[in-house]
N, C-alpha and C positions, 0 to 999 in steps of 0.2 A: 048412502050419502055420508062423505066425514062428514065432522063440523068442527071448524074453526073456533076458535076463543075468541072471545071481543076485548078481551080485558089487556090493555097494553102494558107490553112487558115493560118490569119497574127492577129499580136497581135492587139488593138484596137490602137488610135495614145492616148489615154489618157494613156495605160500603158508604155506607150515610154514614155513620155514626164515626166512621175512621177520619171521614172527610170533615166533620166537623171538629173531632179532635186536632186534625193537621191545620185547621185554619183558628184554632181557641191558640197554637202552640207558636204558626205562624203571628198572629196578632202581639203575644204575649214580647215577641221578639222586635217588634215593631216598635211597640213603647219601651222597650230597654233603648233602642237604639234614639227615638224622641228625646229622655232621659239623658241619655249622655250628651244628648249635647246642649242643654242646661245650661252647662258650668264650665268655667276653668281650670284649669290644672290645678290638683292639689299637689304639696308638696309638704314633705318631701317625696314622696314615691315616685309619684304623677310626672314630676320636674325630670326629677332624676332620669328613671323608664325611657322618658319621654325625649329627651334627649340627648340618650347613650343611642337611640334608635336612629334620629333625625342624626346625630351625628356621623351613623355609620353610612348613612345614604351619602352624607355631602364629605364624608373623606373619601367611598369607594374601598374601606377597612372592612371587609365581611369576617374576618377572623376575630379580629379582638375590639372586642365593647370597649367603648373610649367615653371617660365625662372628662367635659376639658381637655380632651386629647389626649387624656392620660389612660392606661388600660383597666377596665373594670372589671375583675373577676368575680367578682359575688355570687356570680349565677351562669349558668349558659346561654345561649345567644338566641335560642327558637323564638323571642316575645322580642327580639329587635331585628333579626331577618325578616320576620311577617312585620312587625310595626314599618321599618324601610321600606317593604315594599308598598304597605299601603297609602306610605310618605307618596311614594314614586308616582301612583295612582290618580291618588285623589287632593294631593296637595298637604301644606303643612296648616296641620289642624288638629284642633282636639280630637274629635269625632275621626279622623283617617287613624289616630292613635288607639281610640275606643272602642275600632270594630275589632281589631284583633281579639282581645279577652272577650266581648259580645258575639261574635263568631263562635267562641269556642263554649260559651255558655249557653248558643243555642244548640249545640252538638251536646253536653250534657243534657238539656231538656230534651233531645229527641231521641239519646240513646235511653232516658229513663223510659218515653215511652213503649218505644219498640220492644222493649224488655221485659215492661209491665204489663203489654195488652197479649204479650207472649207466654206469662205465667200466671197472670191473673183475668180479670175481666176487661173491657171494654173501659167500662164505666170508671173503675178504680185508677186504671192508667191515666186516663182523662185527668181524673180527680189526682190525681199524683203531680200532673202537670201545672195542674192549675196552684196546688199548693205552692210546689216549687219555684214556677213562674210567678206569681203575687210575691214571695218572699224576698228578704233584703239581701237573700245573698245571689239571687238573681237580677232585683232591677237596680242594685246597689254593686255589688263584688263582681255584678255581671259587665260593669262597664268601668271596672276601676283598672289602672293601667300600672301589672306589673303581675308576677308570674303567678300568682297563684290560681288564677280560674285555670290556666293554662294546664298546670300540671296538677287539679284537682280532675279535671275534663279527662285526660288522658290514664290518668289512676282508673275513675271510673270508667272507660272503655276497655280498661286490660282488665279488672274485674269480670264486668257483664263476658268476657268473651271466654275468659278464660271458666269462666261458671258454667255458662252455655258449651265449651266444648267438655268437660267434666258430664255434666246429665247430657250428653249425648245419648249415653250408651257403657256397656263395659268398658272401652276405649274411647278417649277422648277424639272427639273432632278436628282433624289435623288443620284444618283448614281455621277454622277459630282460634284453634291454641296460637298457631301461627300470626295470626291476627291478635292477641293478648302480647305476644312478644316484640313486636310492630310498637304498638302503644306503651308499651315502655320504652320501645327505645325515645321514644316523640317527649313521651315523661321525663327521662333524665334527660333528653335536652331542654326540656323546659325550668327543670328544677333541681336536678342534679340525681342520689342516690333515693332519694325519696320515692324516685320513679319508679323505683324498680322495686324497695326493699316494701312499701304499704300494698300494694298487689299481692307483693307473694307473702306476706304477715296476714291480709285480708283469707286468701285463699289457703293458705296451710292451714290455720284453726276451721276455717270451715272444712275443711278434707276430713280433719282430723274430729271433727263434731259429729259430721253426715257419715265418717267409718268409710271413707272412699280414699282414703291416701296413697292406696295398691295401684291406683290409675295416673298417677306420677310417672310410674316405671315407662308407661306407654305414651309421653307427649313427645312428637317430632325434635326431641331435642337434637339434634345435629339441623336443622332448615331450621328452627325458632331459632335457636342462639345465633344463625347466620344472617338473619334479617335481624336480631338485635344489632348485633354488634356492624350492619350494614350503614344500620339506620343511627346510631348512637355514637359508634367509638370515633369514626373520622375526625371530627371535629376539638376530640379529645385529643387525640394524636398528633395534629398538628400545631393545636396551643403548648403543648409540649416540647414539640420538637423548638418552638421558635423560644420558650421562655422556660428553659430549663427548669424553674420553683412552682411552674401551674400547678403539678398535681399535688404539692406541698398544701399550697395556699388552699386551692380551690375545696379538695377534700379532707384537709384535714383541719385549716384553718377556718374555712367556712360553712363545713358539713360539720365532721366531726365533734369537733369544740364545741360551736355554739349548740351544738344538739346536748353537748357532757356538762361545761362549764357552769358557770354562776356569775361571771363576769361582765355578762352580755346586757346589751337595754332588755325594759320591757319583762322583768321579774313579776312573776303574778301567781297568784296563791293555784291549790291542785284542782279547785273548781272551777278555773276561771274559762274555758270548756263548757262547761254546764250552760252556765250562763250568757256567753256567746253564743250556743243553737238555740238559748230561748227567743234569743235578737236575731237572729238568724232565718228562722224559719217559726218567728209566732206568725198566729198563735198555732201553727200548726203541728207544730210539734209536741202540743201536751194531751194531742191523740196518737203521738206515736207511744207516748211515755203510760200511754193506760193499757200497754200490750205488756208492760214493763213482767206482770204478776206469771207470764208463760215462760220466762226465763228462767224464775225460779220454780215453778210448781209443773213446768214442761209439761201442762195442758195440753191436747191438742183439740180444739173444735172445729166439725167441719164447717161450721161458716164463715170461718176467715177471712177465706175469699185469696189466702195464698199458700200454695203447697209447701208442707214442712221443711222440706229442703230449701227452699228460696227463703221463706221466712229468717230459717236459722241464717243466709246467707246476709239476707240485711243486716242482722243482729251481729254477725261473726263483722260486718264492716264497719260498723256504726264503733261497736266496742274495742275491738281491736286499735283501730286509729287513734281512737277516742286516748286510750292509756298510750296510746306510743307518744303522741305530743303532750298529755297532761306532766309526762316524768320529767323532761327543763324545766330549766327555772325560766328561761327566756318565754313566752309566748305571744304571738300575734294573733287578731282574728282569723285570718286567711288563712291561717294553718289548717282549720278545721274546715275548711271546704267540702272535700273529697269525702266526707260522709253525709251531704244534704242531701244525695240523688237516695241512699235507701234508705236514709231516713223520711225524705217525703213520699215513698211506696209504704212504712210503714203504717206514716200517718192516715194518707188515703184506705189502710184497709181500718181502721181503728177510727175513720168517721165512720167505715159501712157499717161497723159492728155496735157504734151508739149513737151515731144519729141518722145513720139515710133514712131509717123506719120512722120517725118522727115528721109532724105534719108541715112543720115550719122549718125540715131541716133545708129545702132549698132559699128561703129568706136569709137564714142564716150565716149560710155558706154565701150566697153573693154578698152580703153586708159585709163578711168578715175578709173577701174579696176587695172589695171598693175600700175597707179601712186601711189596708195593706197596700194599695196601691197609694194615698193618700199618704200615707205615712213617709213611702219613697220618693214621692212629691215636692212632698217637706223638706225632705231631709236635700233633694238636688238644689232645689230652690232658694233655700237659708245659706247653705254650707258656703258658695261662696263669698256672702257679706260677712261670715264670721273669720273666715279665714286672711281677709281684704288686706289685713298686716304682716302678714308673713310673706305673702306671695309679691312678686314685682311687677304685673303685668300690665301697670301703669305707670310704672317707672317702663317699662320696655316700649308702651305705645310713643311717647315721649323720644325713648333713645334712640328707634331704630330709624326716625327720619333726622334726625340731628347729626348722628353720626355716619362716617363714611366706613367699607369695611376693610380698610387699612388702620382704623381707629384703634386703638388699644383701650381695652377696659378693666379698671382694676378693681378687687372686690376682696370688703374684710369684715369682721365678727361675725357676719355668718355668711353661707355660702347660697346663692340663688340661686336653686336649680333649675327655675323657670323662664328666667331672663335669658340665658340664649336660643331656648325655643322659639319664643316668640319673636325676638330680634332676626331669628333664624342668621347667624354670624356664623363665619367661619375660621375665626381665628381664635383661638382657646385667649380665655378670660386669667388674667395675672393674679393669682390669689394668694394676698398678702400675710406675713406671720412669721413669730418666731421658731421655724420652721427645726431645729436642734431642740428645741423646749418644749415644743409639740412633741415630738415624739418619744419624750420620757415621761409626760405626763397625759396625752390624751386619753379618751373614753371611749366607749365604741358609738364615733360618730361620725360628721364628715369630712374633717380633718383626715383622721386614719383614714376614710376611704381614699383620699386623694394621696399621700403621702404614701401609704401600701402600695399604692396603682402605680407610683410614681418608681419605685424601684426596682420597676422592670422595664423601664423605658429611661432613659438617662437624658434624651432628646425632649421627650412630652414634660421631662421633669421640670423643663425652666418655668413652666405655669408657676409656680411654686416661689414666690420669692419673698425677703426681707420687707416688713415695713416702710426701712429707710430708703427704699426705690421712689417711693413716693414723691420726696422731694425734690427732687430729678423731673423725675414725670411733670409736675405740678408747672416748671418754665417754658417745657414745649407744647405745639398746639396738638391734639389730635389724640390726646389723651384725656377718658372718664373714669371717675372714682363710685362705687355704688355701694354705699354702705349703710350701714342703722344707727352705728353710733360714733364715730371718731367725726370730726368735723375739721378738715383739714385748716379753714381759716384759723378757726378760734386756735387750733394747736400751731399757729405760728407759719404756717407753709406757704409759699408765694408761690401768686401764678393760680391757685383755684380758688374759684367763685361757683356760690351754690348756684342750680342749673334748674333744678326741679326738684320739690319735693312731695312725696307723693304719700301715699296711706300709715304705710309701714319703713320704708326706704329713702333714704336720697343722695340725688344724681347731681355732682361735683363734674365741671368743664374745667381743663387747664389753659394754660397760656394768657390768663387775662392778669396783664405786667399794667395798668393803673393807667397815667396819663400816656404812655408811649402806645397802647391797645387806644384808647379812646382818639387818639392823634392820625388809626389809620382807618377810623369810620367804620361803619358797617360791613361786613362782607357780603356781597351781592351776587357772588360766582357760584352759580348752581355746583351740588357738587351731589358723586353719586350713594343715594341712600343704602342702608342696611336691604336687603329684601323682604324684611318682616315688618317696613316701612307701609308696604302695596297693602298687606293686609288691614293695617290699623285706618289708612284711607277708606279703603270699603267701608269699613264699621263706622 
C-alpha cells in the first residue's frame, strides 16, 4: 500500500519572508507618495524643476529646457521629459511632478534590496530597507523635485550591476556590465558627467581594493560603450548642433567650474558631509559608522553577515563619493545621495552585529521606526507655513482667474518660480531690471540664470526687459505687476492700483486711469480664465 501525506503543501518560509519584504517596501513607497502630496512647491528648486517641465509640455520644445521661454542649460532634460509626461498623464500638479524622483527612489529601495538578500541575508536586506525607507532621504529627497534622486538612483544601479557582473566569475558578466553602461547613460542624462565619472571612481578603487582590476580587460566594451553613447550622446548632439556654446556652458561652465571654483552659492566647511548623512539617514547611520574600526584594523569576522568583497564594496562607495563632493567649496544636500543605498546595507549589518541579539532589540527598532517617520511628518507638514513668504501660490489662486491668457505679467526683485505653474500660463512672464548692470555685477542666482539662458535665444530674450517698461504698461488694460517690494503707485506710475496682496508678494492691475475707469462702471463681460483658474475652483 503507498501512503499519502495529509499534511498540505505550504509555501517554503523563503517565499513568505520575500513576500513580506516586497510588501514592508511596497508600503514604505506608498507613504512617500502620501507625503508628497502634503505640500506645495518649494522654491526655488521645486518652482523652477517644476516648471522648465510643465513648460516643455505646453511649448511641444522636448529639446531645450525653457524657464520663461528662455533656455535652461543647468542640467539635462531626463527629470523634465518624465516630469512632461507625467504632466500629460495625470494633470498639472504637485504630486504628477513628485512621482518622477518618487518613482525613481522606489527603484533605489528595490535595487538595494535585490542586491542585499543577494549577498547577504533575508533579514538584513529587509532591515536595510527599512532603514533606508524610514530615512529623510527617502520620505523627504524621495519626493523632492529636481535631479538628484534621479541620478543618485542610476549611480546606484550602474554600481550594483557593474559589481555583480565583476563577482561573476573570472570574466565579467556581459550582460550586467552592459546593463552598468545603460545606467550611466540614464545618469548623465539625469545629471550630467557625474553619471558616469562616481560609478567608475566607485568601482576602480574597489577593483583596485579586491585585486580584480585584470577583469577590466574583459568587459564588452565595444556593445557597453554602444548602448552608452545610444542611450546618452543623442541628445547632447543635438543641443549642440542647434546652440553652438552648449557644450561650452553646459560642461564647462556648469560641471566643470562649479565642481573647481569658489565663486559658487552654498560654501560649507569639509565636514558638512558628515553631518548631512547624520540627517539623512539617523539614526541609522551611527550603526553603520561602528563598522568604522574594520577599515582601519581590516578585521574580518565571520558574522557579519556580508561577504568581504561586498563589504569593502559599500565602504569603497560611501568613501569614495564621500571625498569627491567634500573637495568644492560649493555643496548641497543632494549631492550626497548616491551613497545612502550602501550605507543603509552597512547600517542593517552593524544592527545584526549589536543589537538583533538583544531582547528589546525589536521595540527598538520599530520605535526608532515610527520616530523617523514622525519626524518626515513634521517636517512635510510645517514646511509649508514656513515658507508661506517666498512662495506665490496665493497670489497665483488670485491671478489665474482674474487674468486672461493674452494678459501680460510683469515681475521684479525677485523672480517667482512657482507663479506660472500654478497659473499654468503660456506666455513667458516680463522680468524687469537693469538688465547691462546685471550682468557685470550679478552672483550666482536667478538673474544669471535667466540672462545666460537668454543669450542663446535672441527671440525668448525679450522676457528680459528695462524697468522703464513699466510705465507704459501701467496705462493699458491687461497688464499685471507681481512684486515684493517696488510699489508702483507710491513710485508715481499711473494706471496701477494694488489688486491683491497676499503673504510674501503683491499683485498690481493696470489700466485704472481715476474718474474716466470709474465713468465706465464695472466690467460684467465674462472673459476667458488662466487654466490654473479650474484648479484653484476645486480647492
Amino acid at each position: 500500500m503507498i501512503e499519502t501525506s495529509t499534511v498540505p503543501p505550504t509555501h517554503s518560509s523563503a517565499l513568505t519572508e520575500r513576500q513580506k519584504s516586497w510588501l514592508i517596501l511596497i508600503a514604505l513607497w506608498l507613504l512617500l507618495l502620501v507625503l508628497a502630496s502634503l505640500r506645495p512647491l518649494a522654491v526655488p528648486d521645486e518652482g523652477r524643476y517644476g516648471e522648465v517641465s510643465r513648460w516643455m509640455l505646453v511649448s511641444g520644445d522636448w529639446l531645450t529646457p525653457r524657464l520663461d521661454g528662455i533656455p535652461f542649460f543647468h542640467k539635462p532634460p531626463l527629470l523634465h521629459w518624465l516630469q512632461a509626461i507625467s504632466l500629460t498623464l495625470f494633470g498639472v500638479n504637485e504630486l504628477a511632478l513628485r512621482l518622477v524622483p518618487a518613482l525613481h527612489a522606489g527603484g533605489m529601495l528595490a535595487a538595494l534590496y535585490l542586491a542585499a538578500r543577494t549577498v547577504s541575508t533575508e533579514v538584513i536586506a529587509r532591515r536595510a530597507v527599512i532603514m533606508l525607507g524610514t530615512s529623510l532621504t527617502f520620505l523627504v529627497g524621495g519626493q523632492y523635485i529636481n535631479h538628484d534622486m534621479l541620478v543618485a538612483t542610476w549611480i546606484g544601479l550602474a554600481i550594483w550591476a557593474f559589481a555583480f557582473a565583476f563577482m561573476a566569475g573570472d570574466r565579467p558578466n556581459a550582460s550586467l556590465a552592459r546593463l552598468g553602461f545603460l545606467a550611466c547613460a540614464l545618469g548623465m542624462l539625469s545629471k550630467g558627467l557625474i553619471g558616469i565619472a562616481l560609478p567608475g571612481l566607485v568601482i576602480f578603487v574597489w577593483l583596485i581594493w579586491t585585486r580584480q582590476f585584470k577583469k577590466v580587460l574583459y568587459l564588452p566594451w565595444i556593445t557597453g560603450l554602444a548602448l552608452f553613447a545610444a542611450g546618452a550622446l543623442p541628445w547632447f548632439v543635438l543641443a549642440q548642433e542647434t546652440y553652438p556654446d552648449f557644450f561650452n556652458y553646459m560642461f564647462i561652465g556648469q560641471q566643470l567650474n562649479r565642481y573647481t571654483a569658489a565663486s559658487y552659492n552654498n560654501p560649507q566647511p569639509w565636514w558638512f558631509y558628515l553631518l548631512a548623512l547624520a540627517l539623512l539617514l539617523f539614526p541609522w547611520v551611527f550603526f553603520a559608522l561602528g563598522q568604522v574600526r574594520r577599515v582601519t584594523t581590516m578585521t574580518l569576522a565571520s558574522n557579519m553577515g556580508l561577504p568581504e568583497a561586498w563589504w569593502r564594496l559599500c565602504w569603497a562607495w560611501v568613501l569614495a563619493i564621500l571625498v569627491f563632493f567634500s573637495i568644492p567649496h560649493s555643496k548641497l544636500v543632494g549631492y550626497i545621495l548616491p551613497v545612502t543605498p550602501a550605507l543603509a546595507l552597512l547600517a542593517a549589518v552593524g544592527w545584526q552585529r549589536t543589537m538583533a541579539h538583544r531582547a528589546i532589540a525589536g521595540k527598538v527598532f520599530a520605535g526608532l521606526v515610527v520616530v523617523n517617520i514622525g519626524i518626515a511628518l513634521a517636517i512635510v507638514l510645517t514646511v509649508g507655513g514656513i515658507t508661506k513668504t517666498t512662495r506665490t501660490q496665493d497670489i497665483a489662486a488670485v491671478l489665474a482667474c482674474a487674468a486672461t491668457p493674452n494678459d501680460t505679467i510683469y515681475v521684479s526683485d525677485a523672480y517667482p518660480y512657482d507663479l506660472p505653474f500654478y497659473l499654468q500660463s503660456r506666455k513667458p512672464m516680463v522680468v524687469l531690471g537693469d538688465w547691462p548692470q546685471i550682468r557685470q555685477h550679478s552672483g550666482d542666482g536667478w538673474q544669471r540664470e535667466l540672462f545666460e539662458g537668454a543669450d542663446f535665444d535672441a527671440n525668448a530674450a525679450r522676457a528680459l526687459q528695462q524697468p522703464e517698461v513699466l510705465a507704459q504698461a501701467g496705462l493699458l488694460k491687461g497688464n499685471w505687476y507681481v512684486a515684493r517690494g517696488d510699489d508702483p503707485v507710491k513710485g508715481g506710475l499711473p494706471g496701477w492700483r494694488l489688486f491683491f496682496s497676499g503673504a510674501g508678494w503683491k499683485l498690481y492691475q493696470s489700466g485704472d486711469l481715476g474718474a474716466d475707469s470709474a465713468a465706465k462702471g464695472p466690467e460684467t463681460a465674462q472673459h476667458e480664465s488662466l487654466p490654473g483658474c479650474k484648479n484653484q475652483r476645486r480647492k
